[in-house]
KOLDORO-116220 format. One record per residue: x, y, z of N, C-alpha, C in turn. Coordinates in Angstrom, 1 decimal. Atoms other than C-alpha are relative to their C-alpha. Example, Ala and Ser with C-alpha at 12.3 -4.5 7.8 and 13.67 -1.06 7.14 Angstrom:
% KOLDORO-116220
0.9,-1.2,0.0,12.3,-4.5,7.8,0.9,1.2,0.0 $
-0.9,-1.1,0.0,13.7,-1.1,7.1,-0.8,1.1,0.8 $
This chain:
% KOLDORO-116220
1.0,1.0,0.5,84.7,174.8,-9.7,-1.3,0.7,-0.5 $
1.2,0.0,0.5,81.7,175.0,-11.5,-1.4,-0.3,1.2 $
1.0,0.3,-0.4,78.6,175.6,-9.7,-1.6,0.4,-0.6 $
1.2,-0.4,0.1,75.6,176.9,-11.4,0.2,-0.1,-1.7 $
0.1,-0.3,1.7,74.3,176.8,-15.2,-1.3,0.3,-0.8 $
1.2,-0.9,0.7,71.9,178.7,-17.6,-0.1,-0.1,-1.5 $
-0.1,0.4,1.2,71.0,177.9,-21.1,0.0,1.5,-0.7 $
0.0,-1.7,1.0,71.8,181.2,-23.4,-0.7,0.2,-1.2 $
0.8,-0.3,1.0,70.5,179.9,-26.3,0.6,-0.3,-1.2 $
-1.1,0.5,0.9,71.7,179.0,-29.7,1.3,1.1,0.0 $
-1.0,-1.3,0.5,74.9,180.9,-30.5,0.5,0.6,-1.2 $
-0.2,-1.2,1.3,75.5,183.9,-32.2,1.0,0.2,-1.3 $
-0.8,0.4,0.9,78.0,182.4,-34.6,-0.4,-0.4,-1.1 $
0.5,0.8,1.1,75.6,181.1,-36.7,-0.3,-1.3,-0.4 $
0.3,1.2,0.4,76.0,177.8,-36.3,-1.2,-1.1,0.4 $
1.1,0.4,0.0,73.1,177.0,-34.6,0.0,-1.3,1.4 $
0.0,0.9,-1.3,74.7,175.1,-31.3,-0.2,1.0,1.0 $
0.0,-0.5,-1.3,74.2,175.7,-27.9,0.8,0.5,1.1 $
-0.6,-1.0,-0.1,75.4,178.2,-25.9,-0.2,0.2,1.9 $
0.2,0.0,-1.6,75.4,177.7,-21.4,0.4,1.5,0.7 $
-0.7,-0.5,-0.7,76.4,180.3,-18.9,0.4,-0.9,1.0 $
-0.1,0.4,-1.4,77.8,179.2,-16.0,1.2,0.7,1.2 $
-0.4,-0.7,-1.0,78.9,180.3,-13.0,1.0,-0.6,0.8 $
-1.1,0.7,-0.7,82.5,179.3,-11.0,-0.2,0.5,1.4 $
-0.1,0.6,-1.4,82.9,179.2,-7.4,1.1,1.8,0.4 $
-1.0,-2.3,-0.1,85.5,183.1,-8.0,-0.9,1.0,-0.1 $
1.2,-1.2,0.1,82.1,184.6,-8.7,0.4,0.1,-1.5 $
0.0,-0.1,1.9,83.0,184.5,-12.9,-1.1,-0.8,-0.3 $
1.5,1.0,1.6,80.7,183.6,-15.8,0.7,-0.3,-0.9 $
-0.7,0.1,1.4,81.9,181.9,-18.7,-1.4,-0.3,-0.9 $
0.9,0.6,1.2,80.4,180.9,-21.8,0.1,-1.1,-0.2 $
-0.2,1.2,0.1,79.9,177.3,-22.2,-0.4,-0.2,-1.9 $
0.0,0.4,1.3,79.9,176.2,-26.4,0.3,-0.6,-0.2 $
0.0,1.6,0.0,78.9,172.9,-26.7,1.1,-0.5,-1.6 $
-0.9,0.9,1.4,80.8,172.4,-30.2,1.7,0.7,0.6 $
-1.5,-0.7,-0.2,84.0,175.3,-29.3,0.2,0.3,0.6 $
-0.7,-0.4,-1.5,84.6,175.5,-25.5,-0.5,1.3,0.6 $
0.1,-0.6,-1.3,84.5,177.8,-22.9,0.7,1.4,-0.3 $
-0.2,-1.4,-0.2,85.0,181.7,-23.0,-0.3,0.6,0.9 $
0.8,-1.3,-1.4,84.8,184.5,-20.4,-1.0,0.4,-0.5 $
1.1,-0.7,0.4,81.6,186.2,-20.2,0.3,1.2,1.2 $
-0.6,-0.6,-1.0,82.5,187.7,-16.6,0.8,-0.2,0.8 $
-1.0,0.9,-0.6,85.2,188.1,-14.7,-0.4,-0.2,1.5 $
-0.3,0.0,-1.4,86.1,187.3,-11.0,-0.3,1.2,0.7 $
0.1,-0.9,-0.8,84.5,188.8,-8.6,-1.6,0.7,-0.2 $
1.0,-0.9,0.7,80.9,189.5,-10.5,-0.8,0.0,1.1 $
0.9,0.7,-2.0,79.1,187.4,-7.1,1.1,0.6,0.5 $
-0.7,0.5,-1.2,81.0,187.1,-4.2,0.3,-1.5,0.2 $
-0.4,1.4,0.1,83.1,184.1,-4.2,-0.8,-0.9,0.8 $
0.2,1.2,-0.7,81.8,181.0,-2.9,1.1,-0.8,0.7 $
-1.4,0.6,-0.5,84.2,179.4,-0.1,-0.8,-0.7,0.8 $
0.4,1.3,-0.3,83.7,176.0,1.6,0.3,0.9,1.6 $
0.5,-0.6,-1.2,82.5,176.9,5.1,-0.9,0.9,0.1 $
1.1,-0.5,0.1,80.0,179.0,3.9,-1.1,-0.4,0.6 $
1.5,0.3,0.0,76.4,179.1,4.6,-0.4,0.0,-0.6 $
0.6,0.8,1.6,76.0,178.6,1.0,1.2,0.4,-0.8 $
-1.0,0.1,1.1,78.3,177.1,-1.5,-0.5,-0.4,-1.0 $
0.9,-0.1,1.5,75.9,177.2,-4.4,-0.7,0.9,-0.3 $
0.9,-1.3,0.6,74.2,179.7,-6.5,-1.3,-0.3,-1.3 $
0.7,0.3,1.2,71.6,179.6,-9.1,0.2,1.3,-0.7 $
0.3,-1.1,0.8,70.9,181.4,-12.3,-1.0,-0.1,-1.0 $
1.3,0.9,1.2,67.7,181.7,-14.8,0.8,1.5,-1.1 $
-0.7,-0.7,0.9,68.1,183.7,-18.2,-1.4,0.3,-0.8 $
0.9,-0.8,0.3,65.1,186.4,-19.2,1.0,0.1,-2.1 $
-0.3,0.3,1.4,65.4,185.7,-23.4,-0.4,1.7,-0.9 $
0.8,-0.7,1.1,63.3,188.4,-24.9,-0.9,1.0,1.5 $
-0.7,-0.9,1.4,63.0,191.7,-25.3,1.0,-0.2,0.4 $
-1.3,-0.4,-0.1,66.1,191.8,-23.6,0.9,-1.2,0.6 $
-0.2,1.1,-0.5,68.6,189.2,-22.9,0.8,0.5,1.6 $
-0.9,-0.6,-1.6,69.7,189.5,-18.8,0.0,-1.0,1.0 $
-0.4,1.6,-0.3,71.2,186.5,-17.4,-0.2,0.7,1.9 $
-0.3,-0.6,-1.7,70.3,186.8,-13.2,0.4,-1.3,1.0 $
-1.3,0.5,-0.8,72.9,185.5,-10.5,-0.7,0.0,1.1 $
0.1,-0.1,-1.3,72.1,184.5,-7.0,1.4,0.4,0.6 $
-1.0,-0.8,-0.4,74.6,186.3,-5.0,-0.4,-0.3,1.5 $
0.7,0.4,-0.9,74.1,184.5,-1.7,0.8,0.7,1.4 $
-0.9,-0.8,-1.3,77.3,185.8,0.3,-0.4,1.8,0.0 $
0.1,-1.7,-0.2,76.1,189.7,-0.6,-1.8,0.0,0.3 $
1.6,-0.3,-0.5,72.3,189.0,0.3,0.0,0.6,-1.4 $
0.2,-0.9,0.7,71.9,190.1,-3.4,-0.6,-1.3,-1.3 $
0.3,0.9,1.2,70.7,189.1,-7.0,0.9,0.9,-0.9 $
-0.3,-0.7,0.8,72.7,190.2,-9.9,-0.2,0.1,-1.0 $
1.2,0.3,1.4,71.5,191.0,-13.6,1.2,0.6,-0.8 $
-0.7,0.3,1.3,73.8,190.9,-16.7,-0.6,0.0,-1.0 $
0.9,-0.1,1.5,72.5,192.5,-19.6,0.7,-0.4,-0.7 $
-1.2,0.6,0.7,74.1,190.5,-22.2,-0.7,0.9,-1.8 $
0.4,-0.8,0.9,74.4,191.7,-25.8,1.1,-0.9,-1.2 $
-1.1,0.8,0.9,76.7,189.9,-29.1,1.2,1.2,-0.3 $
-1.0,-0.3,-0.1,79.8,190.7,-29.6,0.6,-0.9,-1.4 $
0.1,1.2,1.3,80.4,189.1,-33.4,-0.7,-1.1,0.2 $
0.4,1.2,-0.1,80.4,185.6,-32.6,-0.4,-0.5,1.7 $
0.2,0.5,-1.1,80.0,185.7,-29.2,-0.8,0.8,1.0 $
0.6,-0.7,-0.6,77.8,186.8,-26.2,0.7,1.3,0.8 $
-0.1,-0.9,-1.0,78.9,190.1,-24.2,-0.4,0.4,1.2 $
0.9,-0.4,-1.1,77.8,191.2,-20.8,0.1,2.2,-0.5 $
0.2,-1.3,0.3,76.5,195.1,-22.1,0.2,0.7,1.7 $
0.4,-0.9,-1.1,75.8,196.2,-18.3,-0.4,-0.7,1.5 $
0.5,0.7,-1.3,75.2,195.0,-14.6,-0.8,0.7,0.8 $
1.1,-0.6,-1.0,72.5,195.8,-12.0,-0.1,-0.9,1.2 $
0.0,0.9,-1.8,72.7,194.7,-8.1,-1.6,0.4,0.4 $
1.1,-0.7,-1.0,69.2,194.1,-6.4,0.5,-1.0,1.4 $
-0.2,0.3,-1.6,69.5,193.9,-2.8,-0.9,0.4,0.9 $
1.1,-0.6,-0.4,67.5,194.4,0.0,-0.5,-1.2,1.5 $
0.2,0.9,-0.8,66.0,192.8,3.1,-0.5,-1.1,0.1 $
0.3,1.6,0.0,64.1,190.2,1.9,0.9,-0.8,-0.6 $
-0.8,1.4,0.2,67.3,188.2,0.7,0.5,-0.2,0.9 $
-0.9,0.4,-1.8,68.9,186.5,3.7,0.4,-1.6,-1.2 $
-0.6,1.0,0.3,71.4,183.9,1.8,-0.6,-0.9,-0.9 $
0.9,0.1,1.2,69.7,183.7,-1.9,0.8,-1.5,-0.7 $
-1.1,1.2,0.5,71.2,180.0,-3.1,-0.5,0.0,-1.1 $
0.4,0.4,0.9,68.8,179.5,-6.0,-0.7,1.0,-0.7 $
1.6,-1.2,0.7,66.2,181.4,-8.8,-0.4,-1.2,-0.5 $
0.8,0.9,0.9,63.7,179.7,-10.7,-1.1,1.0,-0.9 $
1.1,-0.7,0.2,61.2,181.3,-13.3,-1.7,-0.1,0.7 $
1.1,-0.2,-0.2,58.1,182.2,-12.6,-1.2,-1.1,-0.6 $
0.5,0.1,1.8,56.6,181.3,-15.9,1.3,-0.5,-0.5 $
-1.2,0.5,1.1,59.0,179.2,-17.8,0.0,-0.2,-1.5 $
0.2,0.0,1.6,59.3,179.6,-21.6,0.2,-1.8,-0.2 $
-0.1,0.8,0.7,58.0,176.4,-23.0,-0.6,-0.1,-0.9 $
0.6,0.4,0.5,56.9,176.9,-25.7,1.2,-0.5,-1.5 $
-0.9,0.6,1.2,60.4,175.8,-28.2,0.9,-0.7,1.3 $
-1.1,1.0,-0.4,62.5,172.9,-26.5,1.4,0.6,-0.3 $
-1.0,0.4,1.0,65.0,174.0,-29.4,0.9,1.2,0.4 $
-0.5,-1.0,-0.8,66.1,177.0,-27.2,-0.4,0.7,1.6 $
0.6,0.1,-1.0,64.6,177.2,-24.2,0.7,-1.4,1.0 $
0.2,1.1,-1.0,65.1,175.2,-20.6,-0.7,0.6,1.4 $
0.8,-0.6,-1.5,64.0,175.4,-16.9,0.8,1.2,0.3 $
-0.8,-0.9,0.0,66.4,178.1,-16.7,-0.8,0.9,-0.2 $
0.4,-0.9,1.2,64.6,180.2,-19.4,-1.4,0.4,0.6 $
1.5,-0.8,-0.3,61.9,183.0,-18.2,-0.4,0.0,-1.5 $
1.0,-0.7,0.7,59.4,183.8,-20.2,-0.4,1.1,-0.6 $
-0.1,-1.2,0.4,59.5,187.0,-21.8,-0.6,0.9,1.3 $
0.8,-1.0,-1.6,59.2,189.6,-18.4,-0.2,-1.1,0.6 $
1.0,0.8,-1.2,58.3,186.7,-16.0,0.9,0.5,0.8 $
-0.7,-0.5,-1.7,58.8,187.4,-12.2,1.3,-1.2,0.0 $
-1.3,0.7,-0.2,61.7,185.4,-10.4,-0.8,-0.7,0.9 $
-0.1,1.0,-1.7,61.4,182.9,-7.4,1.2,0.0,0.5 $
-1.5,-0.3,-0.7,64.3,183.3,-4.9,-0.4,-0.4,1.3 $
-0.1,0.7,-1.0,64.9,180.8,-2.5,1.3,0.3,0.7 $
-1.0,-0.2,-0.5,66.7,181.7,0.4,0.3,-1.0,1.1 $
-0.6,0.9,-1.1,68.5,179.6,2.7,0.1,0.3,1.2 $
-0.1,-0.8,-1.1,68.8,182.1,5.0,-1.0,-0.1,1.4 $
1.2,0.5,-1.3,65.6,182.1,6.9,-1.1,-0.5,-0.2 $
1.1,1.0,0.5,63.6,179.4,4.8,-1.0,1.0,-0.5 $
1.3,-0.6,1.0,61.2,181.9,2.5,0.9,-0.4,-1.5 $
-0.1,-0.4,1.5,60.7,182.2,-1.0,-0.8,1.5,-0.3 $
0.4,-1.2,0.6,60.3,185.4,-2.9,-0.3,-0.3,-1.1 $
0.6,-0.2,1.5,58.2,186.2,-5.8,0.3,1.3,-0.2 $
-0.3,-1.3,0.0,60.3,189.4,-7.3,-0.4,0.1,-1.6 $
-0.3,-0.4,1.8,60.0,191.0,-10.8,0.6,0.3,-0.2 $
-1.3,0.1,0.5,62.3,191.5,-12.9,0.9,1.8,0.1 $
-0.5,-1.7,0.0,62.9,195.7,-11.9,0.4,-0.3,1.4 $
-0.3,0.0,-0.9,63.1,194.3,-8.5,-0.8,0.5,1.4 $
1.0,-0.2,-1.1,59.8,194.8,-6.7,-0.5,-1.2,0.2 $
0.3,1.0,-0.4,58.7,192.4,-4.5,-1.9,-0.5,-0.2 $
1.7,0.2,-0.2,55.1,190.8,-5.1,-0.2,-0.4,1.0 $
0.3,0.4,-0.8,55.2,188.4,-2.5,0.5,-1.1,0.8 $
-1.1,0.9,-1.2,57.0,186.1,0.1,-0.6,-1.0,0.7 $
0.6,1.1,-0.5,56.2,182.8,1.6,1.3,-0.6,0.8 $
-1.2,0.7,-0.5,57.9,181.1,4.6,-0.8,-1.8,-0.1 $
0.1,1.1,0.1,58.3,177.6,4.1,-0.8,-1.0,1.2 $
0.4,0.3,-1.3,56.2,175.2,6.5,-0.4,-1.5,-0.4 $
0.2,1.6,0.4,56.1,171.2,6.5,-0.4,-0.8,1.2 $
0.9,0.5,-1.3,53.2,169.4,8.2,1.1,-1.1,0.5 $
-1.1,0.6,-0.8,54.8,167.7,11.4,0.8,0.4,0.2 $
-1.6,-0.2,-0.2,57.7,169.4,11.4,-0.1,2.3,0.3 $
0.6,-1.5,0.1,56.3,173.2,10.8,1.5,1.0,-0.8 $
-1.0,-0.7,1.2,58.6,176.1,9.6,1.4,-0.5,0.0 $
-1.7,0.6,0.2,62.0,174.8,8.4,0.8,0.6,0.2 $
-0.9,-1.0,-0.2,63.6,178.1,9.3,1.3,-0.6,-0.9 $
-1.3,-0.5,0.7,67.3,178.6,8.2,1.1,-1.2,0.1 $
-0.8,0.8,0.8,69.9,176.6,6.5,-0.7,-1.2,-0.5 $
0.8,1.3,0.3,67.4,174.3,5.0,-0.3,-0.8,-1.7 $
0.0,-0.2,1.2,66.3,175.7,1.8,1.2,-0.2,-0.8 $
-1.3,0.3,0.7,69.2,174.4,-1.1,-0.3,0.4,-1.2 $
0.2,-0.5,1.0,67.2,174.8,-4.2,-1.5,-0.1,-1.0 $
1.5,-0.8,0.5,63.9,176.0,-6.5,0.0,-0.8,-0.9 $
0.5,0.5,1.2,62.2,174.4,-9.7,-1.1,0.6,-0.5 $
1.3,0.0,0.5,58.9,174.9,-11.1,-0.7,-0.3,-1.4 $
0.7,1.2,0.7,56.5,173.1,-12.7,0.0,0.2,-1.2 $
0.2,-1.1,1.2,56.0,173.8,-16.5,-1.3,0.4,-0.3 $
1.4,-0.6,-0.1,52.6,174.9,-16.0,-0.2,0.7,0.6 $
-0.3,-1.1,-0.6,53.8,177.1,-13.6,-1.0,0.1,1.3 $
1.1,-0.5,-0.9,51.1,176.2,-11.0,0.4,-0.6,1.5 $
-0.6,0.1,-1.5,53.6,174.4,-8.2,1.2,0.4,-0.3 $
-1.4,-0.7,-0.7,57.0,175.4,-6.7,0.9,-1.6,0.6 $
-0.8,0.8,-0.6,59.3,172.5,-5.7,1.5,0.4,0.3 $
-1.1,-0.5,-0.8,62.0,173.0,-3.2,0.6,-1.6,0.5 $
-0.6,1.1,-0.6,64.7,170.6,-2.1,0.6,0.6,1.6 $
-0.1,-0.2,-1.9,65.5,170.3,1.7,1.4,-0.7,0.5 $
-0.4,0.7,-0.4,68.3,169.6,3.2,0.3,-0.5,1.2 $
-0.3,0.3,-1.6,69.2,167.7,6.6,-1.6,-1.1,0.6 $
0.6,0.7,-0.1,66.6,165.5,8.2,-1.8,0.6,0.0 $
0.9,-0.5,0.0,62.8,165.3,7.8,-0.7,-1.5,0.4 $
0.0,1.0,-0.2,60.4,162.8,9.3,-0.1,-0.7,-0.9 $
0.3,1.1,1.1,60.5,159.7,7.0,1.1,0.1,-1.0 $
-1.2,0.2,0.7,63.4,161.3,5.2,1.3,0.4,0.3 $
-1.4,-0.8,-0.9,66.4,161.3,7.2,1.4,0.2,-0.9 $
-1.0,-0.6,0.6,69.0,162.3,4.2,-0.6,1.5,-1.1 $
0.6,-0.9,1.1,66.8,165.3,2.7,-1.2,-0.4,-0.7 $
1.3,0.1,0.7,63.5,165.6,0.6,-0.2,1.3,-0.9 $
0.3,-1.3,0.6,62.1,167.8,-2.0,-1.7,0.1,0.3 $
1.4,-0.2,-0.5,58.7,169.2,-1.1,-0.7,1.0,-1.2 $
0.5,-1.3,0.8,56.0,171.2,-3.4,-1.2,0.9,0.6 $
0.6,-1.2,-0.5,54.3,174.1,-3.0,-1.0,0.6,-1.0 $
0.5,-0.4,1.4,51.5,176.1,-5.0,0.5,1.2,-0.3 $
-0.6,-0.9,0.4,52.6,178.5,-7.4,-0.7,1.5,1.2 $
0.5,-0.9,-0.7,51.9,182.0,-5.3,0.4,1.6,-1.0 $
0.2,-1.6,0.4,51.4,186.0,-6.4,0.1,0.6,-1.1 $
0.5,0.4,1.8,50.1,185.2,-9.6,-0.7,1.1,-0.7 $
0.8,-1.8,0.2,48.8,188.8,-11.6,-1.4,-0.3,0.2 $
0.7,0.1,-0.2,45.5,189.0,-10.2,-0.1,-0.6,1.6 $
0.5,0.4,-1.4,46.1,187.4,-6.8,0.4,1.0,1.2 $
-0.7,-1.6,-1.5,46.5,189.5,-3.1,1.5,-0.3,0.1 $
-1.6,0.5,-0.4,50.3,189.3,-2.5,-0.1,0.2,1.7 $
-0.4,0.0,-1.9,50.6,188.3,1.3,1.4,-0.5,0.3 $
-0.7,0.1,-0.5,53.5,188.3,3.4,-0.2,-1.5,0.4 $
């Protein structure tokens, strides 16, 4: 099954339609082409499968456009993020090269979100879509933070989640990331009970480890 999706952009055929990644449930990428179907991009095995009993059976992905295109994967069963340099291939996209970051601040990475979201063309661009270089956000499920990484894979700065009344939401909570297109809050969805909302909630947050600010733990 299909769980995750990333806008790529028009496609490199020329014709000027749009062009998804998405991500299956075997750890593959395909290509999604809204006029001519569905092509491999990667195969089986690029994540770590996703299997029902998990402690996460969803992944996110955003898609860094410019200079370089490099589609990045939550990888929740390997505590990892993965990065897919992509590259054309005549009419169609390639994956050029892969890069694993890993490391102790992921503890069971379900989601990314940009930092900074390219808006400034609708006509290729979505929430998906960094920014030329913007950092990442990486929500983990694991033990309720978010990270602010960059795109080489240094950490700016890390925030644990905390909701008046209820205080830190520790682990298996976090499901998934957004951000604003101003880039100045963070919305997170919750799942399991909260007071007032006993099927889930989404909560926001302000944007954090912004260039020029202290980065605190």
């Amino acid at each position: 099954g299909a769980v995750a999706t990333a806008l790529l952009g028009k496609s490199p055929d020329g014709s000027g339609r749009a062009v998804f990644a998405g991500l299956n449930a075997d750890g593959s990428v395909v290509q999604v082409h809204v006029e001519f179907g569905v092509d491999g991009l990667a195969p089986v095995g690029t994540i770590d499968a996703l299997e029902d009993g998990a402690r996460a059976t969803r992944s996110g992905m955003v898609f860094n456009w410019v200079p370089n295109r490099i589609l990045y994967i939550a990888d929740p069963a390997c505590n990892a993020i993965v990065a897919l340099t992509l590259g054309v291939d005549g009419k169609r996209f390639r994956v050029e090269s892969k890069r694993v970051m890993a490391g102790p601040v992921f503890d069971v990475p379900v989601d990314l979100a940009p930092a900074v979201a390219e808006i400034a063309n609708p006509a290729f661009a979505s929430n998906t879509t960094l920014a030329g270089d913007a950092d990442l956000y990486v929500a983990n499920r694991g033990n309720g933070t978010v990270v602010r990484l960059k795109q080489d894979g240094s950490v700016v700065a890390i925030r644990r989640i905390t909701v008046p009344g209820v205080g830190p939401l520790g682990g298996d909570r976090l499901n998934g990331i957004a951000v604003s297109p101003d880039a100045a809050r963070v919305w997170l969805t919750v799942t399991g009970r909260l007071p007032g909302h006993p099927e889930g909630a989404v909560i926001e947050i302000p944007a954090f480890g912004a260039p020029g600010g202290a980065p605190r733990g």
